[in-house]
N, C-alpha and C positions, 0 to 999 in steps of 0.2 A: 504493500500500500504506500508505504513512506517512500518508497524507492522511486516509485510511477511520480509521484509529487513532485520529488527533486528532481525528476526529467522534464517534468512539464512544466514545471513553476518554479526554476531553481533561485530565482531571483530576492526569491521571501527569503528571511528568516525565519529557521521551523526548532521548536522543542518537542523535543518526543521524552512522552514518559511509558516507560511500562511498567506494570505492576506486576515485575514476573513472580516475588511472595505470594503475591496471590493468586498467578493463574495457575491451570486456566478457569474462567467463569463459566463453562458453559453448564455444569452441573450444580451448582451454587441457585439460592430463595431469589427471587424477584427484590425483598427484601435488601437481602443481603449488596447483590449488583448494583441496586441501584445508591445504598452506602459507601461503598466504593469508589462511583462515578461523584458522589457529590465532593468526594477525598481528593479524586485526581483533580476537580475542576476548580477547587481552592488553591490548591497546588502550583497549576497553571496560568491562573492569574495573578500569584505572587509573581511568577516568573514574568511575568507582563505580555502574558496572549492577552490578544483583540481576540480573538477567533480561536475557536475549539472543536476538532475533527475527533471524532469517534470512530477509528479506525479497527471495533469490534461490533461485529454483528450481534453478538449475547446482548452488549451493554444498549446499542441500536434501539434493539427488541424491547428489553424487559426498561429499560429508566431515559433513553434518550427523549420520548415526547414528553415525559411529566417534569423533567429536568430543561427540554424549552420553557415548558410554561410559568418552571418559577425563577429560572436566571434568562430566559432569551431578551431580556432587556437590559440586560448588565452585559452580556457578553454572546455573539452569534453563535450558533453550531450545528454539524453540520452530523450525519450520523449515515453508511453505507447500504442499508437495504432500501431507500427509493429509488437512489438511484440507478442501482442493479436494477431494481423491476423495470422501471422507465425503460431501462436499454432492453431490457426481454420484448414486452410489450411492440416498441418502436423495430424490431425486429418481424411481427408481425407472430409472434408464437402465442397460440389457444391454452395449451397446455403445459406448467410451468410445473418441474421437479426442483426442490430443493434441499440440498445437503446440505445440513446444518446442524450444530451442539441440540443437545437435550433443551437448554433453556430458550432456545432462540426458536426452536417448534412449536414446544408446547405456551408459545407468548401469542402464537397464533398473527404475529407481525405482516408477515410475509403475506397471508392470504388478505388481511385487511387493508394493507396495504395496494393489492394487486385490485381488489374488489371496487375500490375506491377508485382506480382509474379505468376499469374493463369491469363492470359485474357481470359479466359473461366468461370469463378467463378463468381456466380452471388451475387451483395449486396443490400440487400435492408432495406433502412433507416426506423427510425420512432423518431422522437424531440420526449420528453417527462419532458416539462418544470415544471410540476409541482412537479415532484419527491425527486428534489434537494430541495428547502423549505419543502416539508412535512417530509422530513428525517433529516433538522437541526432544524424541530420543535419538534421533537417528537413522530410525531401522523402517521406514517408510518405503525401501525400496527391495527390502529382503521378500523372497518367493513367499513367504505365510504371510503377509503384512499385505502382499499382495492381494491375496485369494482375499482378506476384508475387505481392501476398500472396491474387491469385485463385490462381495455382495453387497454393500450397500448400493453400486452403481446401476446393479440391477433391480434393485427390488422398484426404482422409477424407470429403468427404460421397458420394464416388462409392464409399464402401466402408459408405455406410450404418450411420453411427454417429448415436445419437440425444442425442448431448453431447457439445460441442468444447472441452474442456481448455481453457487458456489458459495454457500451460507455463515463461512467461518473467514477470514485471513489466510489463513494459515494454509486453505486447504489449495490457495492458488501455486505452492508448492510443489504440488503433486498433481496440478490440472493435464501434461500430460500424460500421468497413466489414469487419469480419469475419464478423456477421450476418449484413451485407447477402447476403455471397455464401453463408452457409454454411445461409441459406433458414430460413422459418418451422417446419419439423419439427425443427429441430438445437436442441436450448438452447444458448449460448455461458456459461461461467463460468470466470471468474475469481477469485483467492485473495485479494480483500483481505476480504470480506464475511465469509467461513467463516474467517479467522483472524483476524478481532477477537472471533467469537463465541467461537472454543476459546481466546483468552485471556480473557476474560471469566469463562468457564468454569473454567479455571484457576484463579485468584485466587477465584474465589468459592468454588472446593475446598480451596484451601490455603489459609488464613488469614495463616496465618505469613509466606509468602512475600506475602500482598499488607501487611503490615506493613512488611516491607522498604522496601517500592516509596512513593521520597517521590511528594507530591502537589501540589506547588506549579504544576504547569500550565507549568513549562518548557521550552522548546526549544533545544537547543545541535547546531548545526550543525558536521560535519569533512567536510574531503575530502582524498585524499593530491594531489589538481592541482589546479589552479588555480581558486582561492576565486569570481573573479569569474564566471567560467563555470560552474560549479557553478550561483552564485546567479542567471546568469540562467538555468539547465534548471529549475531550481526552479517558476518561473512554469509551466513547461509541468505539470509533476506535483502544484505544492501550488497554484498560481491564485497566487505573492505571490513576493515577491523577500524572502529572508533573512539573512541575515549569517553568513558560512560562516570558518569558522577552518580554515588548511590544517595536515595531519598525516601525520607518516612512520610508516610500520609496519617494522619490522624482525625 
């Protein structure tokens, strides 16, 4: 996600936090998530963002519209499942699979989302909790690691969906062995594409706010664990090893 940004917008200055203590969320209360995001987004404006990308789909789902409604006045943001759906839709696909965490399903986001722009458009979900640990362990691409993330990729193209969501970050990782299996009639998309377009779009609508937004081409790196492992995941998501500063949320 962060990576597609710094291609397309590298002009901005960006703070990225992750809260890798506590991930991942996708199995975590509604509750809980959305304490979490109210942690990062104090956090983040100590650090002095204008602007606040929710670059997880759990936290999207379960706290990102109730967290517009009580800071979207104090501070923008922006959260990655409409603008995937928008790009499915404008793609012209009826029926819409989506792979994604426990929490981010059962938030039921995705179809309300999709309904609200097509009630005719059909979504159909599938958790697939195992994906997100096998991909910050490593072993994502071993032959049994394999055979999962077939069956998840089937359990929606056997229900004839002609676009495969990709409901997590993380899982854009491994989109192409999720292709592979999910066959040349499926489109596969994922959210970094469609959400540097709708912030681009943004800023180019509101002027004011892209005045806010410094331009010095910065990066400052946080994690609430431990800096060095951070900086090497880093390699696997941005291709570079960064210098990560570690940080408590409270």
């Amino acid at each position: 996600m962060l990576k597609t940004l710094l291609q397309q917008l590298p002009q901005y200055d960006y703070v990225y936090l992750g809260d890798n203590a506590r991930a991942p969320y996708g199995d975590r209360s509604q509750e809980v998530i959305y304490g979490y995001a109210e942690q990062a987004i104090q956090a983040l404006q100590e650090q002095g963002c204008k602007l606040i990308i929710f670059a997880c789909n759990t936290t999207s789902a379960e706290a990102l519209p109730q967290l517009i409604e009580k800071h979207g006045k104090e501070v923008p943001m922006l959260g990655v499942i409409e603008p995937l759906v928008l790009q499915a839709l404008a793609s012209g696909a009826k029926r819409l699979g989506v792979l994604a965490t426990r929490s981010t399903v059962t938030s039921g986001r995705y179809p309300a989302v999709a309904r609200q722009i097509n009630s005719k458009v059909r979504v159909i979900q599938v958790a697939a909790p195992l994906l997100v640990p096998m991909i910050e362990e490593g072993v994502e691409r071993k032959p049994w690691t394999r055979r999962i993330i077939k069956q998840y990729v089937h359990q929606l193209t056997q229900q004839n969906v002609d676009a495969l969501l990709l409901g997590c970050t993380h899982y854009g990782l491994i989109d192409d062995i999720i292709k592979q299996y999910a066959g040349r009639q499926v489109t596969v998309l994922e959210a970094s594409a469609p959400l540097a377009t709708e912030l681009a779009q943004l800023l180019e609508r509101d002027q004011d706010l892209a005045k806010k937004l410094t331009t010095g081409a910065s990066r400052r790196y946080y994690t609430t664990d431990d800096p060095e492992r951070f900086s090497q995941a880093a390699m696997k998501f941005l291709g570079q090893r960064i210098k990560v500063t570690k940080i408590k949320l409270t």
